[in-house]
N, C-alpha and C positions, 0 to 999 in steps of 0.2 A: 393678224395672220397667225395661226395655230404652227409653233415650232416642234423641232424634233428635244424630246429632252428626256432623262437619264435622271429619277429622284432616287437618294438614299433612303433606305427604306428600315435596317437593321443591320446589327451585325453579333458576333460571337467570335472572340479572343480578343488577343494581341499579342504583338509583336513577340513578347518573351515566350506567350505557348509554345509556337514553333522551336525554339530554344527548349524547352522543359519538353515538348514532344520528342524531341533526339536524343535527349539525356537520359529518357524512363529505360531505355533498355541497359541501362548503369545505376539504376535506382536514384538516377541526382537528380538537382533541379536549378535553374537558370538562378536560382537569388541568391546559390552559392558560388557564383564569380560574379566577376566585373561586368558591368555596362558593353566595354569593348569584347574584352572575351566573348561574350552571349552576340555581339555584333559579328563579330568574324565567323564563330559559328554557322549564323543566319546565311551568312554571306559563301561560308565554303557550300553547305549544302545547298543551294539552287545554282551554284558553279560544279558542281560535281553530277546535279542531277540527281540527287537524294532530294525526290517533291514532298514525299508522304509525311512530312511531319506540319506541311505549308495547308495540308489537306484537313487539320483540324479546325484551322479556321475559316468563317462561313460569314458571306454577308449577303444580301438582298436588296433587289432594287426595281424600281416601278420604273418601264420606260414607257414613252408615246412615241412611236415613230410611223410613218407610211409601209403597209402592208409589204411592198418592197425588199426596204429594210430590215422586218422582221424575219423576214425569209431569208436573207443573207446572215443575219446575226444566230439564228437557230440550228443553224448546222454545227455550232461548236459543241462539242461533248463534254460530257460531263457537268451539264447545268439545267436547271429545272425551270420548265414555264410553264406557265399559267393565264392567259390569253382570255380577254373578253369577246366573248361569242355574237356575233349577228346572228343565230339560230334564235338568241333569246335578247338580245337587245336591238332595238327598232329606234331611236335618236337618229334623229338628222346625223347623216354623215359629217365628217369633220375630212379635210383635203389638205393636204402638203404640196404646196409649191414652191421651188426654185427661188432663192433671191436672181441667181444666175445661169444661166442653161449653159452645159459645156461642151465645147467640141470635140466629135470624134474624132481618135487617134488612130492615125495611118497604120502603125508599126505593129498594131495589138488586136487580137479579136475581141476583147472586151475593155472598157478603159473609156477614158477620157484625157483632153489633154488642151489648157488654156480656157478662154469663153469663147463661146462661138459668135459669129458673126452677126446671127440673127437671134435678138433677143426680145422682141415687143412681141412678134407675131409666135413663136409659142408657148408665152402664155397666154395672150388671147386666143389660142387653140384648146388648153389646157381647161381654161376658165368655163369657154364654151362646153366642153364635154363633162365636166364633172356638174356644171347645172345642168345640164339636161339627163345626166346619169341617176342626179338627184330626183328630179321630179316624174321620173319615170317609176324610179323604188319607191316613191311613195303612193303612184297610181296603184303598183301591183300589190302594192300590204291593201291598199283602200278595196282594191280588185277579191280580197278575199286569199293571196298567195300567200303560200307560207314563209314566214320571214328568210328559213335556211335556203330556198331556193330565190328569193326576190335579190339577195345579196349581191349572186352570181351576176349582177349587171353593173354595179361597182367597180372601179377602175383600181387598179393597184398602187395609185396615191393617197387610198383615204386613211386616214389614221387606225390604227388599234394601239390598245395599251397591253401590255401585260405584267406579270413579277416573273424577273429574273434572278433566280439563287445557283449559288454555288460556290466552291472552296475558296481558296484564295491561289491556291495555284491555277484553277482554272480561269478565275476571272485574267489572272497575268499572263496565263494561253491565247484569252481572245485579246487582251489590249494589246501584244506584243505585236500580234498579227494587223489589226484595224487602225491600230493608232499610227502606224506608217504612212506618211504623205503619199506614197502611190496609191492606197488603196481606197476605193468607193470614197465619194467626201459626205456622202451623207451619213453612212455607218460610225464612220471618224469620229463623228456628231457625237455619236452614243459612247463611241469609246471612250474618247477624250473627257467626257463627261464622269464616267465610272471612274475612270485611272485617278482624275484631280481628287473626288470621295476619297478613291480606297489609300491613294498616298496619304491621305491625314491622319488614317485609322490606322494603319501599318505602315509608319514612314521606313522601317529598317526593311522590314521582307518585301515591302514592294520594292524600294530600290535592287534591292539585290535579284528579284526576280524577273525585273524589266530592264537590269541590265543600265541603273541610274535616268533611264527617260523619264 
């Protein structure tokens, strides 16, 4: 079964830039103090809200998720994608399904909350409609359709990939938000994915910018 997953793809800085980014306006640079120094630095300015020196560093990453997903994840600003197109790639679809189906929540108009009750029967609902989703898309390319219109019968579980870039504050804008146990669990997927990356790469400014999660 085809998972949701979040590759590292590149990156540009570390941890001291954002140090040496706050200091150019004093002509200094981060190798003339301490470790700690250049640490509490880090640490005052995304407590204060001074982002723009977090903004010089940049990483990128390749995600696979269910068209779903990428629609919830793309509304965050300030980050670049790059999307592979059904206008021009024709591959057997690829489908995301549920280890778990979850139940709706009384209290919330959108949400979830526990497993639900019944879990055989929708995915053998699931199963059902995405083979025959399948085999219909491929009547209509055989039928002579154009692939950007034949898509449209596609259900909003099939996979797309794309690269996602952007700062480092931005990326700690979306994990601060996704990475939350209340929110989407499939999204979570992706977040929780990029935060483990990006704390390797920037263990001092991610800490300080997620606040130690």
């Amino acid at each position: 079964m085809t998972e949701i997953a979040a590759t590292y793809l590149a990156h540009m800085g570390e941890d001291m830039d954002v140090a040496d980014a706050a200091r150019v306006s004093f002509a200094k640079k981060a190798e003339g103090y301490s470790d700690e120094g250049n640490h509490k630095l880090i640490a005052y300015l995304a407590r204060e809200g001074h982002i723009a020196p977090f903004g010089h560093c940049y990483l990128r990453f390749h995600v696979k998720a269910p068209i779903y997903v990428a629609r919830q994840l793309v509304k965050h600003q300030y980050m670049r994608m790059s999307e592979v197109s059904r206008r021009y790639v024709k591959s057997d679809p690829e489908f995301y399904v549920p280890h778990t189906w979850r139940a709706a929540a009384d209290d919330v108009k959108q949400g979830s909350v526990g497993v639900a009750r019944s879990q055989y029967f929708p995915t053998q609902y699931m199963l059902q409609a995405q083979h025959e989703a399948t085999s219909r898309y491929k009547k209509m390319l055989q039928q002579g359709i154009c692939a950007e219109q034949a898509r449209m019968i596609l259900p909003v579980n099939v996979f797309t990939e794309w690269w996602w870039s952007g700062s480092l504050d931005a990326f700690a804008d979306m994990c601060n938000l996704r990475c939350k146990p209340d929110t989407q669990h499939e999204t979570r997927l992706v977040a929780d994915e990029i935060s483990a990356e990006v704390q390797k790469l920037f263990p001092v400014a991610w800490k300080a910018l997620t606040n130690g999660e």
